[in-house]
C-alpha positions in Angstrom: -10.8 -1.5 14.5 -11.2 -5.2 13.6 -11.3 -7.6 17.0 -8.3 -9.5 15.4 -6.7 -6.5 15.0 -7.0 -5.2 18.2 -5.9 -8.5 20.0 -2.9 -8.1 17.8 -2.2 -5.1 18.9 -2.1 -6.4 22.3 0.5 -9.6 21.9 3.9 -9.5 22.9 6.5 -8.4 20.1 7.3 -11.8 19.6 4.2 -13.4 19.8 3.3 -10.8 17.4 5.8 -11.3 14.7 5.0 -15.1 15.0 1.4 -14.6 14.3 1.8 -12.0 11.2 4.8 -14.0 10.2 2.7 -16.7 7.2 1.5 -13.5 5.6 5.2 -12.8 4.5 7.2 -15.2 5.4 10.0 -12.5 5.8 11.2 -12.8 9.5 12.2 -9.2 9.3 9.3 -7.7 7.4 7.0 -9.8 10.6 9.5 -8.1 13.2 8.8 -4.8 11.5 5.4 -5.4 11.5 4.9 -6.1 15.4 7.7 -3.1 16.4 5.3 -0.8 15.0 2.4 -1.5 16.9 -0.6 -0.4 17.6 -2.6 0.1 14.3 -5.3 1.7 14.5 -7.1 -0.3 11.4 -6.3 -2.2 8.0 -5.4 0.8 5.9 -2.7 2.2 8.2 -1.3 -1.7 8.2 -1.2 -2.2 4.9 0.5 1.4 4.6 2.7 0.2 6.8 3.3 -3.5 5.2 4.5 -1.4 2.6 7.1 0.2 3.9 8.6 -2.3 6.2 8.6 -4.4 2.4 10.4 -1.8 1.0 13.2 -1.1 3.2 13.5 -4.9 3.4 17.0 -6.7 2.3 17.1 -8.6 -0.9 18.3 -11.7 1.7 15.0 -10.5 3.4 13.0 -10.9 0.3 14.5 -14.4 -0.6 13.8 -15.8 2.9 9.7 -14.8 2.2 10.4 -16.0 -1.4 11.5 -19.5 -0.1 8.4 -19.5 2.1 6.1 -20.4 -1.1 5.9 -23.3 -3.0 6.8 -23.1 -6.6 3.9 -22.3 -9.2 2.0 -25.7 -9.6 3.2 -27.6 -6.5 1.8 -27.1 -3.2 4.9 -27.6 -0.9 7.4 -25.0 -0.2 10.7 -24.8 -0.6 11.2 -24.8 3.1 9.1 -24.8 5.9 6.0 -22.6 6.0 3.0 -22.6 8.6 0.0 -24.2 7.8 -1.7 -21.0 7.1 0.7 -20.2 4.4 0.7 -23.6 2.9 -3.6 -23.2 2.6 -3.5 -19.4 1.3 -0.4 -20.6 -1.4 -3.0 -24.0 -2.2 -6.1 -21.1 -2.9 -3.8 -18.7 -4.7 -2.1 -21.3 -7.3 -6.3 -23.5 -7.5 -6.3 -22.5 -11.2 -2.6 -24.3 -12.0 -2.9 -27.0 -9.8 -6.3 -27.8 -11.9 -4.6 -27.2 -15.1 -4.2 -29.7 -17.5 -1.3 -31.8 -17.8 0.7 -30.4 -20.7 0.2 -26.7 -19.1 1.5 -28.8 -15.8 4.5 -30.0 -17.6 5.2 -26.2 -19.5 4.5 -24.9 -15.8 7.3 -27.2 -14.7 9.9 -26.6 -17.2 9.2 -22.7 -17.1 9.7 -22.9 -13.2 13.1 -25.0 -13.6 14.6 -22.2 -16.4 13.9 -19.3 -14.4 15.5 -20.8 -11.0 18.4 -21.7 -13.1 18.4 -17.9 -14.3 17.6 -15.9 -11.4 18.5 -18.2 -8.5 15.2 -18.4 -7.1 11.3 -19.6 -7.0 9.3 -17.2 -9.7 6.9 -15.4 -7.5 3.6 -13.9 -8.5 0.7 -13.0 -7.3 -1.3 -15.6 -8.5 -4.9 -14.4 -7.2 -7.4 -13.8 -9.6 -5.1 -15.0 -13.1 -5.2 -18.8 -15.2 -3.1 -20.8 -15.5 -2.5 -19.8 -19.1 -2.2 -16.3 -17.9 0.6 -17.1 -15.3 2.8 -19.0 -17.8 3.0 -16.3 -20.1 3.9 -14.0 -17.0 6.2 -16.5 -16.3 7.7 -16.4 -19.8 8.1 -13.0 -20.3 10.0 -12.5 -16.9 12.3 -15.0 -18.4 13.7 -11.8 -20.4 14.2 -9.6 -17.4 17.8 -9.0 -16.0 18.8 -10.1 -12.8 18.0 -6.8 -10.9 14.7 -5.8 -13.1 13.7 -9.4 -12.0 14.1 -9.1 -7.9 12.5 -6.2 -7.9 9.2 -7.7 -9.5 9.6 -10.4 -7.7 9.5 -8.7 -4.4 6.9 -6.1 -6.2 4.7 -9.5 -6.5 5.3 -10.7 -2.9 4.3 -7.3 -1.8 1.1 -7.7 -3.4 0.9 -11.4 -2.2 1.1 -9.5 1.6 -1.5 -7.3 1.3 -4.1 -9.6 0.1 -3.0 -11.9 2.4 -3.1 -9.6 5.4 -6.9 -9.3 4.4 -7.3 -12.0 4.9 -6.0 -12.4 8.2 -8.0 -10.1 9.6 -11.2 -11.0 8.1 -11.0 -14.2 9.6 
């Protein structure tokens, strides 16, 4: 077991769920999280990240969507710890170095799919261009409503996990 992990383990509920909360940004899911308590390492976590994820509300999934900024920009919708804001800044590097006409597609893709779906377009950004995440963008465009919050949440799962890494390897 990691150190970090272990003092984890060892924090109140609360202080817990306030520590795990920028991985998610889910109140619930970080609640979840520091109910189930002790973990014995980073695999039975993550198993566990999972499931809390999946049993989440959609109104639970929207309050962790609202806790990223949109594709391109670097401030959130609403208010997100500092650790969130520097993990969303690494994960979004390759379109926030775009050029500006990918910028201003980026933009307009962002505003259409809000319009549509009611929400930030989420997805896990890690590892993908800029290029790359506008035609993922584009293509959701096409999704119906409920196809579309369940990707969503399927990419803010995978947002979690790799941020959880993270976490504990820090």
């Amino acid at each position: 077991m990691s150190a970090l992990l272990a003092q984890w383990n060892s924090l109140s509920i609360e202080d817990a769920a306030k520590e795990i909360l920028p991985c998610c940004g889910s109140q619930a899911w970080a609640d979840g999280m520091a109910a189930q308590r002790p973990f014995p390492d980073v695999t039975t976590l993550l198993a566990a990240s999972d499931k809390t994820w999946s049993n989440l509300t959609a109104a639970d999934w929207m309050e962790a969507f609202r806790s990223h900024p949109r594709i391109g920009e670097l401030r959130p919708l609403q208010s997100a710890s500092l650790k969130s804001q520097t993990w969303s800044a690494l994960e979004q590097r390759k379109v926030t170095e775009a050029d500006e006409e990918l910028k201003i597609a980026m933009a307009k893709a962002n505003m259409d799919y809000e319009q549509q779906f009611g929400h930030i377009f989420i997805v896990c950004a890690t590892g993908k261009s800029a290029p790359d995440i506008l035609e993922i963008l584009r293509e959701r465009l096409s999704n119906d409503e409920h196809t579309e919050l369940r990707e969503a949440a399927e990419q803010q799962r995978q947002i979690t996990r790799i941020r959880l890494t993270k976490w504990l390897s820090a």
